[in-house]
Backbone as JSON Lines, residues from 0, in Angstrom:
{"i":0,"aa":"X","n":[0.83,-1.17,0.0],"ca":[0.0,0.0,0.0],"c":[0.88,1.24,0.0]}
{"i":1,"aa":"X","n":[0.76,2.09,-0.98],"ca":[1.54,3.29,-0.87],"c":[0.24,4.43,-0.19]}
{"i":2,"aa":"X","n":[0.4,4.55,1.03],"ca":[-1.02,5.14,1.68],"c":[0.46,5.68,2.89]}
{"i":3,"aa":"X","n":[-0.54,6.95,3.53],"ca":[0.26,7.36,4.84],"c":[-0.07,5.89,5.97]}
{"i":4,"aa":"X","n":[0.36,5.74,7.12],"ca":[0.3,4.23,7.9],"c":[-0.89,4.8,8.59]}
{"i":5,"aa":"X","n":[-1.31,5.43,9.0],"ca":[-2.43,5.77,9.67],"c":[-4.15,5.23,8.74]}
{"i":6,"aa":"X","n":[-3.74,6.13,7.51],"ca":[-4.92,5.29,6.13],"c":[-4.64,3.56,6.1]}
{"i":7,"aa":"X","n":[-3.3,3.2,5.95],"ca":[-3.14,1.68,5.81],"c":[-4.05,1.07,6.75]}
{"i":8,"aa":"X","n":[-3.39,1.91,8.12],"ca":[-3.95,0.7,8.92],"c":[-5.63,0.72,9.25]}
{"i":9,"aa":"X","n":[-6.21,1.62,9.18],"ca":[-7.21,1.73,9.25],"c":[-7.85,0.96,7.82]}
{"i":10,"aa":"X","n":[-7.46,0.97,6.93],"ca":[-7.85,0.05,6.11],"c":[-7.61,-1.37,6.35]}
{"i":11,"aa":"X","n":[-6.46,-1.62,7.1],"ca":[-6.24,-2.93,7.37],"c":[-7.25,-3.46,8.29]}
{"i":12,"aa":"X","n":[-7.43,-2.82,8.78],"ca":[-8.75,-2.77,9.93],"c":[-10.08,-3.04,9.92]}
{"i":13,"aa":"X","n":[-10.33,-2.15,8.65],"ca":[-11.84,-2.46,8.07],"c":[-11.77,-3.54,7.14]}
{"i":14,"aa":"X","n":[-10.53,-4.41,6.97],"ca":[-10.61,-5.61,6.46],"c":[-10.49,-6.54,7.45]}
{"i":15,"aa":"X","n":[-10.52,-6.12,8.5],"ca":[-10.48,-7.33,9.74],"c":[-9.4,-8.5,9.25]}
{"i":16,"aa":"X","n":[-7.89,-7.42,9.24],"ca":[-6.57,-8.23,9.41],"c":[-6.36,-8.14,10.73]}
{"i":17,"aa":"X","n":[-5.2,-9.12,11.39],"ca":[-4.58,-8.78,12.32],"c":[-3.35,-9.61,12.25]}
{"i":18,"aa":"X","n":[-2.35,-8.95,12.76],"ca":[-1.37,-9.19,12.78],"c":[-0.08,-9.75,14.3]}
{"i":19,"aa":"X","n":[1.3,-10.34,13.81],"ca":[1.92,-10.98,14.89],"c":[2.45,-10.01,15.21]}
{"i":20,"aa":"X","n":[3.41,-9.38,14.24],"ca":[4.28,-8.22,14.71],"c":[3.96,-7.03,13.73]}
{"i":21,"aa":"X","n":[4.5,-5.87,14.18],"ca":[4.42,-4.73,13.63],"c":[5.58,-3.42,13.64]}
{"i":22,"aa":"X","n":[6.49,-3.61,12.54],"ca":[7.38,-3.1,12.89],"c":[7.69,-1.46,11.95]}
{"i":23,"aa":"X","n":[7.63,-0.39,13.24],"ca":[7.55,0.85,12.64],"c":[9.01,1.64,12.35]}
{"i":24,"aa":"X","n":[9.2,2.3,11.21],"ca":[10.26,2.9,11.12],"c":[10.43,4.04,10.31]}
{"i":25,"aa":"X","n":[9.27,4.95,10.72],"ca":[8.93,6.17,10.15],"c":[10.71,6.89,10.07]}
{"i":26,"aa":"X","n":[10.77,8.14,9.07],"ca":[11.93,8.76,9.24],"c":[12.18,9.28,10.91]}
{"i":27,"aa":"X","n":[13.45,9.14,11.35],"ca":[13.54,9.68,12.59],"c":[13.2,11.18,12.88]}
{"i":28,"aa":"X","n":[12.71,12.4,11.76],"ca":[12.2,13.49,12.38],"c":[11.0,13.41,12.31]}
{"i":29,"aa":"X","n":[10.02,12.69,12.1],"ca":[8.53,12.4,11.93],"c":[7.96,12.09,13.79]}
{"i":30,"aa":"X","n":[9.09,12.86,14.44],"ca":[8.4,12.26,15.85],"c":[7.4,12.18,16.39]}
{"i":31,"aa":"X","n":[6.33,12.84,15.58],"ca":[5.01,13.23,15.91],"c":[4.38,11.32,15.39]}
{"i":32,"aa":"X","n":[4.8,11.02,14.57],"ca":[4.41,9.61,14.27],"c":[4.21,8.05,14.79]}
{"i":33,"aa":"X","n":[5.64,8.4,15.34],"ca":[5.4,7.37,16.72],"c":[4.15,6.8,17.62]}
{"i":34,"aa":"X","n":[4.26,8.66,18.06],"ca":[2.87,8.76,19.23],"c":[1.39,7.98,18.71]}
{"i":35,"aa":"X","n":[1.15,8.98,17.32],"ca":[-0.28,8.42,16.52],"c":[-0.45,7.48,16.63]}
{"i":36,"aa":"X","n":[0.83,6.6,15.52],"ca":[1.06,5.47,15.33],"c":[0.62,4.3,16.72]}
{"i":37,"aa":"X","n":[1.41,4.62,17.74],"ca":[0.98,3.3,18.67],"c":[0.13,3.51,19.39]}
{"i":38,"aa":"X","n":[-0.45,4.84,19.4],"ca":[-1.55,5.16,19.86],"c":[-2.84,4.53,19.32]}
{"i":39,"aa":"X","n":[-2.82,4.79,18.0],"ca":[-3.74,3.8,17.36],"c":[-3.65,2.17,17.41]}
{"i":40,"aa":"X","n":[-2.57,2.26,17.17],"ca":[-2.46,0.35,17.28],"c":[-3.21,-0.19,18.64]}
{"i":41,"aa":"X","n":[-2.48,0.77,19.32],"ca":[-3.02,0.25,21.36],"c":[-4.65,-0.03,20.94]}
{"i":42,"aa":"X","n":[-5.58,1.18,20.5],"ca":[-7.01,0.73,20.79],"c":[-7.49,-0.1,19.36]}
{"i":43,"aa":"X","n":[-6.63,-0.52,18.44],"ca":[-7.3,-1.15,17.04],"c":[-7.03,-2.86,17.56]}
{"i":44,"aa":"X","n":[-8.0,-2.93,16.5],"ca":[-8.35,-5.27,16.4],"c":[-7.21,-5.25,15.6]}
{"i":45,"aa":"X","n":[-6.28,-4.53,14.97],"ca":[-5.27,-5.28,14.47],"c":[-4.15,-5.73,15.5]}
{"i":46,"aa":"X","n":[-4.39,-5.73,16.59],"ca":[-3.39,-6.58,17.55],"c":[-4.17,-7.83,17.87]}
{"i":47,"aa":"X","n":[-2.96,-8.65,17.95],"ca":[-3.48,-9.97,18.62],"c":[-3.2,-10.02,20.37]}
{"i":48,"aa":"X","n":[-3.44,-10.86,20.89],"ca":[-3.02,-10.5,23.0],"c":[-1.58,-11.29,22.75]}
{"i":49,"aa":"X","n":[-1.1,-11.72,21.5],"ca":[0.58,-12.25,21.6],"c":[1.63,-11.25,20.61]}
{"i":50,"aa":"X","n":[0.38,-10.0,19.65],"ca":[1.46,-9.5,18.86],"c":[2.53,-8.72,19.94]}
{"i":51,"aa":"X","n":[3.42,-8.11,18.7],"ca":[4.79,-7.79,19.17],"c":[4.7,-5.95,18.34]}
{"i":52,"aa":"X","n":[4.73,-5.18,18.89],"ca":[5.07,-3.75,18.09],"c":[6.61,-3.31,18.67]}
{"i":53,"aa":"X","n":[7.5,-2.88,17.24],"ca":[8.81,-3.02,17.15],"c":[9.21,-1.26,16.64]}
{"i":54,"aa":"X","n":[9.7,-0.2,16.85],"ca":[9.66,0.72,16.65],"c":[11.63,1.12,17.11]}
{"i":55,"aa":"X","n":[11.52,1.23,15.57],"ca":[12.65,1.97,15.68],"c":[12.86,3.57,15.49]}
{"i":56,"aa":"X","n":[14.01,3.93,16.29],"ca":[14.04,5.33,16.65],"c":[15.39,5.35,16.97]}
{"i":57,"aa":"X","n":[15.44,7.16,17.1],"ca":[17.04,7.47,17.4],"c":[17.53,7.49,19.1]}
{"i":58,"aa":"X","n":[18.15,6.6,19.41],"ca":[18.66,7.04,20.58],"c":[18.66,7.93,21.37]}
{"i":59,"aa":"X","n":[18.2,9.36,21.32],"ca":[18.41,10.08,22.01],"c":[16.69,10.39,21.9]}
{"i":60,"aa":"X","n":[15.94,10.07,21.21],"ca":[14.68,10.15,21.16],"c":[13.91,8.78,22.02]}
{"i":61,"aa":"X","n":[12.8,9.32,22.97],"ca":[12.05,8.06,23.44],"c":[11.08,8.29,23.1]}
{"i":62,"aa":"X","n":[9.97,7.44,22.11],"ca":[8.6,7.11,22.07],"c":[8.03,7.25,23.0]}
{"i":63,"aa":"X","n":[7.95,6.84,23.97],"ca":[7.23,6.71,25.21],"c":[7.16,5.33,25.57]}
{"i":64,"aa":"X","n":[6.39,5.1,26.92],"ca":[6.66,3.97,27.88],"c":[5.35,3.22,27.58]}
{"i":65,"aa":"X","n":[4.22,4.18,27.63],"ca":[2.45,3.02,27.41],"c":[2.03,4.21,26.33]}
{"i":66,"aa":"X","n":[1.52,3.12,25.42],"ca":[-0.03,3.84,24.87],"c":[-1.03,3.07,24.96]}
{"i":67,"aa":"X","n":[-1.75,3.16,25.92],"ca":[-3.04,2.62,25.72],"c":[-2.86,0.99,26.8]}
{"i":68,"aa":"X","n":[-3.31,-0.02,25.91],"ca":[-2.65,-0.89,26.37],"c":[-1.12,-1.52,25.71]}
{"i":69,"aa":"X","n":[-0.62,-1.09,25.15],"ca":[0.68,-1.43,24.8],"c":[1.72,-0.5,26.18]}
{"i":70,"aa":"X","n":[2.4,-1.41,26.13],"ca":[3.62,-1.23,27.07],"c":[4.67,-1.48,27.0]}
{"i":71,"aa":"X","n":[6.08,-0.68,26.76],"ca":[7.29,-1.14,26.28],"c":[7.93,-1.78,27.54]}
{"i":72,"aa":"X","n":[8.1,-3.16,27.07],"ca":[9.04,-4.25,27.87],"c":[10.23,-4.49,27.7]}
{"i":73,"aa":"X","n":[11.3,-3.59,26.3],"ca":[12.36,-3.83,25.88],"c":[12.93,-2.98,25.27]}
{"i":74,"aa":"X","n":[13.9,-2.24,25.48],"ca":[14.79,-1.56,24.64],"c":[16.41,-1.67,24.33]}
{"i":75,"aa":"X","n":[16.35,-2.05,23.11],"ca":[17.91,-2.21,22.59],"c":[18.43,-0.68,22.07]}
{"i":76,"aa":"X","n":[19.63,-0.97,22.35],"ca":[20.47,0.58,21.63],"c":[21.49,-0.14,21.16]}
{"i":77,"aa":"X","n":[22.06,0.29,19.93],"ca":[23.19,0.66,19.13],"c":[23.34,1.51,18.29]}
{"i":78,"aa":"X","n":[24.43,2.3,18.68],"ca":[24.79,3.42,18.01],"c":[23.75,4.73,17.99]}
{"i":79,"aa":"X","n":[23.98,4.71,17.03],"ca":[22.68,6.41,17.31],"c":[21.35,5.29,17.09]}
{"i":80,"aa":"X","n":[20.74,4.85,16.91],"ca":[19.64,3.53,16.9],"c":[18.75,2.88,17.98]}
{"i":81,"aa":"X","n":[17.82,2.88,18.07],"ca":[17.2,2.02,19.3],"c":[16.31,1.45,18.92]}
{"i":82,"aa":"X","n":[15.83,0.28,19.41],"ca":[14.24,-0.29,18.9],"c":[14.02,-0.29,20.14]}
{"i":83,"aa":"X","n":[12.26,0.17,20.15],"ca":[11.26,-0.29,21.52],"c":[10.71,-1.18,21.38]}
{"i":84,"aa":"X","n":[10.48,-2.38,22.23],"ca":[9.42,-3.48,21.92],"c":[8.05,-3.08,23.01]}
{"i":85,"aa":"X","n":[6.98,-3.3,22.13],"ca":[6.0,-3.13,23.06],"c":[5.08,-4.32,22.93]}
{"i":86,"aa":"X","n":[4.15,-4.62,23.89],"ca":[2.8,-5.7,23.57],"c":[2.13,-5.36,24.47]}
{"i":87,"aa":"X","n":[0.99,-5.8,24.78],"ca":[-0.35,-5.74,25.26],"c":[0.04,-6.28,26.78]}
């Protein structure tokens, strides 16, 4: 889908997909994207109670800790780089 992720997923949605993992990697100045992004995921049926949301970002930048019901349980760093893991 060449759509902004917000249209995707909401389309993915009204097709009643759901998914294991979900891994975001908007450009690192799009920080406003993050937030939306797992903000929406937290209250959408496209999570399963075992998916995995994977969000990469710059090191010196944090997503945040909860949206909703997602909750980050993991963070790796290397280099200027970090991924958050979050799930339900």
């Amino acid at each position: 889908m060449q759509l902004d992720v917000l249209t995707a997923l909401r389309r993915l949605e009204a097709e009643s997909a759901a998914g294991d993992f979900f891994f975001l990697d908007p450009p690192y100045r799009m920080q406003k994207s993050y937030s939306e992004t797992l903000e929406f995921l937290a209250q959408s049926r496209l999570l399963r109670p075992t998916s995995i949301v994977i969000a990469e970002h710059e090191q010196r930048f944090d997503p945040g800790e909860v949206f909703g019901s997602l909750h980050r349980y993991r963070k790796l760093e290397q280099g200027d780089a970090a991924l958050s893991f979050y799930r339900t």
